[in-house]
N, C-alpha and C positions, 0 to 999 in steps of 0.2 A: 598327594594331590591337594590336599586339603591345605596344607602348607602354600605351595604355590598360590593357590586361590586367596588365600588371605593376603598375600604378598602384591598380587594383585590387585587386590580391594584396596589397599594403602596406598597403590603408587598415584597420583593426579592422573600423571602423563599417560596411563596408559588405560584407567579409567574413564578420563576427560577427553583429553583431547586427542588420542586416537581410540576415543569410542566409536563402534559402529551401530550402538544403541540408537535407535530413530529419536527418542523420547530424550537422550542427551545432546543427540545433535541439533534439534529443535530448541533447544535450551540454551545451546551454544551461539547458534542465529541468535534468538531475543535476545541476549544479553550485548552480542555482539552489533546488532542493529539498534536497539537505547544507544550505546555508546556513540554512534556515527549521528544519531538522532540529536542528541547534545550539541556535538561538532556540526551541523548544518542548521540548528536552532539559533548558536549563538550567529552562526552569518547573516543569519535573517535580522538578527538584532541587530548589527552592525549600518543593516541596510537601510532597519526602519530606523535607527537612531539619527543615521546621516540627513534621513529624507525628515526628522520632528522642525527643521526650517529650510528656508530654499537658500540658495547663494552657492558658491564655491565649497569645496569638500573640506569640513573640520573636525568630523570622527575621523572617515576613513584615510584623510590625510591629503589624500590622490585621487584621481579618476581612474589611473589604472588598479588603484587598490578596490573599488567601489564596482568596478566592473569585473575585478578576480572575484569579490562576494559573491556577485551573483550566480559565476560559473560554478562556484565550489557549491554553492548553496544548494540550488537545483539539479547537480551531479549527486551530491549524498544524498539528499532524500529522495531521487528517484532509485538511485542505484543502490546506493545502501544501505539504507532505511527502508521504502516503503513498499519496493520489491520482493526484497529478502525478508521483511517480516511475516507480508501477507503467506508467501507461494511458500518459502522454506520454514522459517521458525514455527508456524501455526499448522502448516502441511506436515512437514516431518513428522512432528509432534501426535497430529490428529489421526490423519488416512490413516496409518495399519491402525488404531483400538478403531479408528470408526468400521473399518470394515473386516474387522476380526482378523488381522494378521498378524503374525510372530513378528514382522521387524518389515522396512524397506523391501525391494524385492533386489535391491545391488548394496548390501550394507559396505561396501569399503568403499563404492563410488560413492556413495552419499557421504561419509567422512572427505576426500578428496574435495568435494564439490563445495565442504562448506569451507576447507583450508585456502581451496583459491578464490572465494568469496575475500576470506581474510587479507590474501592478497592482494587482492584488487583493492582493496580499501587501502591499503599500507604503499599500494603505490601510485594512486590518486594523491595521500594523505605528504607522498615526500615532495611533491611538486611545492609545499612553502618552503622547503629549502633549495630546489634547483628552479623554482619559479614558478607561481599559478598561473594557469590558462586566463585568458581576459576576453572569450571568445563567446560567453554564455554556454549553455548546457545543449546547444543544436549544433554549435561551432560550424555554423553557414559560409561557405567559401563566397567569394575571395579572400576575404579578410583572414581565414581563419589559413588559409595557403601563406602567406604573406605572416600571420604571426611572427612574432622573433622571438625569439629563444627556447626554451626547451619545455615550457608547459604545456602546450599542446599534446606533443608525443608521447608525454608524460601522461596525459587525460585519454589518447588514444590507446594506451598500449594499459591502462586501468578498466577500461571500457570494454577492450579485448578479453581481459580478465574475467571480469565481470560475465561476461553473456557465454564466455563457456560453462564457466557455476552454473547459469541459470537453464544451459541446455541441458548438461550434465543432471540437474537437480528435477527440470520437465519429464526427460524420457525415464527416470526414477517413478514418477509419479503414474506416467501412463501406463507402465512395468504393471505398475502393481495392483493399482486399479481394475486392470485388466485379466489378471493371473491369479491374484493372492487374497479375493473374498471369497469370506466366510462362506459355508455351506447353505444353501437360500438365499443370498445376499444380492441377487438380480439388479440390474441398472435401473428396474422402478422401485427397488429398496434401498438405494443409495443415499445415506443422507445429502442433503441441498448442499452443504460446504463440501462434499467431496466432489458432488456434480459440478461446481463451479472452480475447485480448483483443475480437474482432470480436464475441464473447457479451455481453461489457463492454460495447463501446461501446450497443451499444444499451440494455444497466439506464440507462449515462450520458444516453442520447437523450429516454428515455420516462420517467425518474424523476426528473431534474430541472426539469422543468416543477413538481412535483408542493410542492417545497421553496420555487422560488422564488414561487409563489402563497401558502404558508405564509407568510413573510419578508412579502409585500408587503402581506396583509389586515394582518401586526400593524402594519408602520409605518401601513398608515392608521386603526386604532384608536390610535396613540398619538398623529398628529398632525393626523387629517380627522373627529374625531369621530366615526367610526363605532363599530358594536358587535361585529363577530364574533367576540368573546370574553368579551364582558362579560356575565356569566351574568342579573345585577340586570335586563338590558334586552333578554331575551331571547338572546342569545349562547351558543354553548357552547365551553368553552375545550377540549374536547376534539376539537373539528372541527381544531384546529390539532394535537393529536397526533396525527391522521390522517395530515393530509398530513407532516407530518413525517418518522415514521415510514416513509410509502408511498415514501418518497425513501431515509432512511436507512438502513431496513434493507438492501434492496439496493445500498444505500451500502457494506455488509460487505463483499459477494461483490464488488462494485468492486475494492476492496482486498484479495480474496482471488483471485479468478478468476487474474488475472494472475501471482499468484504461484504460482499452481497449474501454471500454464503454464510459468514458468521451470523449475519440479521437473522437470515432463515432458520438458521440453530436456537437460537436466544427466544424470539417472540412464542414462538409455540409452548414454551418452557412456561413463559412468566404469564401469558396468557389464558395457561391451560387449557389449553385448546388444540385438536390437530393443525397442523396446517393449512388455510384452505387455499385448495390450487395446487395443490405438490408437484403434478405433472406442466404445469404452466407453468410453474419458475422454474424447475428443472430444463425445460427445455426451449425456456427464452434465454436461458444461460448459453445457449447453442447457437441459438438467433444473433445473441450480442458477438462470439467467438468469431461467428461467419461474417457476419454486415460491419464488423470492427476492421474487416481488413477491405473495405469497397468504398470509404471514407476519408482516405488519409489528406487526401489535396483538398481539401477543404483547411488546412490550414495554408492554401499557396494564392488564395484567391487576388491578391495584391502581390504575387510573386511573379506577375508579366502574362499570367493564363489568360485566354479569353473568356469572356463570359459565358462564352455558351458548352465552354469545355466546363466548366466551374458549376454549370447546373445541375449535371447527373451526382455530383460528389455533394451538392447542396439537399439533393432530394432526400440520398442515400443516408446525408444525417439528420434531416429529420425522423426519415424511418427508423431509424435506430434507435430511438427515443420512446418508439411503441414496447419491446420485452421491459426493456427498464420501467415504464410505466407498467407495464405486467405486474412487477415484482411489487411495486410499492403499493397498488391495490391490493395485489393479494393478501401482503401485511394487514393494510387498515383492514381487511373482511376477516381476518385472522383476530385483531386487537375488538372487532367489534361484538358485542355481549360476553369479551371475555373475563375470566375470573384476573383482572391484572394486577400483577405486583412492580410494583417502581421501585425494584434496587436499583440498585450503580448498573450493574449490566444492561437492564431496560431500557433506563432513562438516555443511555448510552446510543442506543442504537433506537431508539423511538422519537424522543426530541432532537436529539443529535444526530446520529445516520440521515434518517428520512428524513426531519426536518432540511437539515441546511444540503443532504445533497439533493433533494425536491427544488430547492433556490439555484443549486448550481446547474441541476439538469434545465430549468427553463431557461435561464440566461442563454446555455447552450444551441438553446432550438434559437435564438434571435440571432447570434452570430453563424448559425447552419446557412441564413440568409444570402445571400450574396455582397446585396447593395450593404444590408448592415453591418456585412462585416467589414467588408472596403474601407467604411467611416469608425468602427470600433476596433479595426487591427492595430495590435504591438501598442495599446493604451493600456490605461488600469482596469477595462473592463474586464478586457479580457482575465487579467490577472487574479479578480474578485472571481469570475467565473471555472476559473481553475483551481483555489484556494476552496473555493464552496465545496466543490469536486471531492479533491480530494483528502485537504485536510476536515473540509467538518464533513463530508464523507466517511470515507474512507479513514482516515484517523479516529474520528469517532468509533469504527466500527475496532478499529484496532486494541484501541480501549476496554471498550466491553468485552470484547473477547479475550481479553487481559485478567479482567475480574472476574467474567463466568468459569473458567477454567482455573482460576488462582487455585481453587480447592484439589482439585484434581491432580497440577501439576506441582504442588506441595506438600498437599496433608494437611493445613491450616486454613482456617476460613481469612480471609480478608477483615479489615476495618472499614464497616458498612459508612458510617459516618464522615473518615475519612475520604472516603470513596464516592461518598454524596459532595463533598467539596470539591474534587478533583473535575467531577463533573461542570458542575458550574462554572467552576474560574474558568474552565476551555470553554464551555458553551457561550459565556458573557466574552472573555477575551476574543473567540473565535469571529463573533458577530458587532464588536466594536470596529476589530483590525480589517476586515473583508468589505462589508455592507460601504462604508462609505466608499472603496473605491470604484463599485461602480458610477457614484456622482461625479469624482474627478476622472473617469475614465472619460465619463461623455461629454465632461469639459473639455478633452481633448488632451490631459495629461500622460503621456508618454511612459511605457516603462522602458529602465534599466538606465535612468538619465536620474541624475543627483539634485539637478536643478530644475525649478517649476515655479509658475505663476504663484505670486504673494498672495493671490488671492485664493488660492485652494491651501493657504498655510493650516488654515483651524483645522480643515477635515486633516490633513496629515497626519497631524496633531493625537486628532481622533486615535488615528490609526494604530500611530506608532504607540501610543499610550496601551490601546486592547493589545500588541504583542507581546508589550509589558507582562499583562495580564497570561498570557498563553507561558510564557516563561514561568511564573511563579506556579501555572496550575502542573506543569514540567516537573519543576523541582516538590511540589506536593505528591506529583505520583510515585517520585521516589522514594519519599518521605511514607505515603500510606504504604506500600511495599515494605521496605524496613521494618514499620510499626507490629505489620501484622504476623510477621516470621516472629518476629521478639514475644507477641504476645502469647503465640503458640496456641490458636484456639485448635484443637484436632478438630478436622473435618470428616463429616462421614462419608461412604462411600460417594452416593446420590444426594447431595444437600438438597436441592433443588428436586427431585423427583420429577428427573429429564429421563426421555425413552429411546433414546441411542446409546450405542454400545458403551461407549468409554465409559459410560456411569456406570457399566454392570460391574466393574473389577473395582480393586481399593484405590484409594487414593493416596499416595501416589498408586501409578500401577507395579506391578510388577517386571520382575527384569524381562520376562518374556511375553507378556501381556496379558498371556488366559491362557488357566491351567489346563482346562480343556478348548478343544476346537469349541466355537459357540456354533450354533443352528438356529436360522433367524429364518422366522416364522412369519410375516407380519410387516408391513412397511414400518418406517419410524414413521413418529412423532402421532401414534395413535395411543391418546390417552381415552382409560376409561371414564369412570363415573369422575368430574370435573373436582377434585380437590379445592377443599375450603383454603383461602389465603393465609388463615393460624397455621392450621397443620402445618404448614409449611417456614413459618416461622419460629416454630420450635426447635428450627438446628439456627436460630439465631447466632451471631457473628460477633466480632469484639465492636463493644458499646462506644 
């Protein structure tokens, strides 16, 4: 037996990548989502390079090339990056040590689920050689009916892919959540990242249905002769921004829920402080799940609706903007008199997180508007408005939860220093490339168009120059990563002297997680007597 087992240990392929380990297949996601991160980073460069002057297309060559960027651009970092990072690489990874479980609660679907993640990506990714979509990332009929040639299909049938992964990887999640805590571990003991992803997995559960019925009426209007979009024969191409919409909007909180979760993880740590409000961000994470799907046609408000149809969906997102405000109080009343340490992780999700998506969330309450939005749709506000969102959001948040965890999911501390850099160049790049397009938005500058008034050339300029900037702090994150595996600082169990489970076991963990069942006593994040900020810096990290 022993023999085998070691034969085992040596093989990749049956260690890696048909592991049903939660902890390698969350590993397998991040590595796999960096990689598509890369691949939809450099289109954005491509986009802001094109747009550093106005005229005619001289990066990207063409207009059909400059408009495949965009579709590829905002297809990977929704679908293959920022989805799969948040819900699968960080989820897999966390729920069973956060709530005391041996593994997943379906370990071979969850292998499954991350292979045809793989595939989705591999077959979005062969559309550059049979042809990219030029349709944008909503791919809105007529146009997208009419398409020619085989990128679309290609973008459909990647898409398909994609949302069964992510069904497949949801009802995984709710499985377990629901079945497979620890002894004591009650829904009011739930750490905040697991409440926010098991709110997730369900927008995942119940809104993708909703997309892929969208996707599937257009292919059969572009190749079974049907009409559910052809307005000439009855059709209306707005039934497809429905369901669209009914999917993508809580497509957002997808991408935000979880990052919201990581916040809640980190501040109480570096604060030393409990949480205050546990049950209020906990169950505004509920509020955002529900009111995420009563919102969505507020992105249709100049899509032919009446106005007065367009008010209840105006109202609804305002209100939604009250749990999110929940959450970012409860933060400041957490950070306030507390013991605070500004690592990389903090700075992360403190200046970062809450800073710039407190900028994207109020931008949002002026577009929830009606009349405002009429005058700022399909410009750069909006585009500044959703970058706020979700890159100095949401990416931020993915960050820190990069660094806070480094220890845990390696055995070696991080390079603090390095890591303090990483910070900035995205924080300055993020707020160069964003901030000014709200100025040219309300100049009336247009997105997804190559060409623009000379006279918004300097802020372009601006722009394109801070992507610059988000690119090199890209290749530094890889670079601090590299640095610190090489440097080999061993990390102790709890560097930090955090009070959820994952820190009770080593670092890494173990193949099984916990030698014994654990018995939780106690909500998280209840620290005792407030630890001095040295003490803490005695598991210091590579200089």
């Amino acid at each position: 037996m022993s023999t085998i087992a070691e034969g085992r240990k040596r093989s990749f392929v049956r260690d890696w990548l048909l592991s049903v380990d939660h902890k390698k297949i969350g590993i397998m996601y991040a590595i796999a989502s960096l990689f598509f991160f890369f691949f939809g980073g450099a289109a954005a460069l491509v986009i802001r390079t094109e747009l550093l002057t106005p005229g005619m297309p001289d990066v990207s060559k063409s207009a059909d090339f400059f408009n495949q960027m965009f579709t590829m651009h905002g297809t990977i970092m929704i679908f293959l990056f920022m989805i799969p990072m948040l819900t699968a690489a960080f989820g897999n990874y966390l729920i069973p040590i956060m709530i005391g479980a041996p593994d997943m609660a379906f370990p071979r679907m969850n292998n499954l689920a991350f292979w045809l993640y793989v595939l989705g990506g591999l077959v979005l990714f062969s559309s550059f050689y049979f042809g990219m979509p030029d349709v944008g990332w909503t791919a809105y009929p007529p146009y997208s009916v009419q398409s020619p040639g085989y990128g679309l299909d290609i973008w459909v049938t990647a898409v398909h892919i994609l949302g069964l992964s992510s069904i497949l990887g949801s009802i995984n999640i709710i499985v377990t959540v629901f079945n497979m805590r620890a002894p004591g571990m009650t829904f009011n003991r739930l750490p905040l990242y697991v409440w926010s992803s098991l709110v997730t997995s369900f927008i995942q559960l119940f809104g993708t249905p909703a997309l892929a019925g969208a996707i599937t009426t257009l292919i059969f209007d572009r190749h079974f002769g049907t009409d559910f979009y052809n307005a000439s024969a009855g059709g209306d191409p707005m039934l497809y921004e429905h369901l669209f919409w009914f999917y993508s909007h809580p497509a957002v909180y997808i991408m935000v829920l979880p990052a919201m979760g990581i916040v809640s993880e980190i501040i109480p740590v570096f604060a030393r402080k409990p949480i205050f409000g546990y049950h209020a961000i906990a169950y505004s994470s509920v509020a955002i799940g529900f009111l995420g799907f009563l919102v969505w046609a507020h992105h249709m408000f100049v899509a032919g609706m009446s106005i007065s149809a367009g008010v209840p969906f105006m109202i609804t997102s305002m209100i939604i903007a009250v749990p999110s405000a929940i959450k970012i109080f409860n933060w400041l009343a957490t950070l306030w008199g507390g013991s605070n340490w500004l690592t990389t992780p903090m700075l992360f999700v403190t200046f970062g997180f809450m800073g710039l998506f407190t900028i994207g969330g109020l931008s949002g309450i002026y577009l929830a508007a009606v009349p405002i939005d009429m005058h700022m749709h399909d410009t750069y506000f909006v585009v500044a408005h959703f970058h706020y969102v979700l890159f100095g959001g949401s990416m931020m948040a993915v960050l820190g939860g990069i660094f806070y965890w480094f220890p845990k999911v390696t055995g070696k501390m991080y390079n603090e220093k390095m890591g303090k850099w990483v910070f900035w160049l995205y924080f300055i790049g993020t707020n160069l490339t964003f901030f000014p397009m709200h100025y040219i938005g309300m100049k009336g500058m247009p997105r997804r168009v190559f060409d623009y008034d000379p006279g918004l050339e300097t802020v372009n300029r601006i722009a394109t120059f801070g992507s610059y900037i988000i690119g090199l702090a890209a290749l530094l994150m890889v670079a601090a990563i590299a640095v610190s595996l090489k440097q080999n600082v061993k990390a102790p169990a709890n560097p930090w002297g955090a009070q959820t489970l994952e820190w009770t076991i080593s670092s890494p963990p173990p193949e099984h997680n916990f030698f014994e069942t654990p018995y939780v006593t106690a909500p998280p994040y209840e620290f005792g007597e407030r630890a001095m900020k040295k003490k803490y810096q005695e598991n210091s990290f590579g200089a």
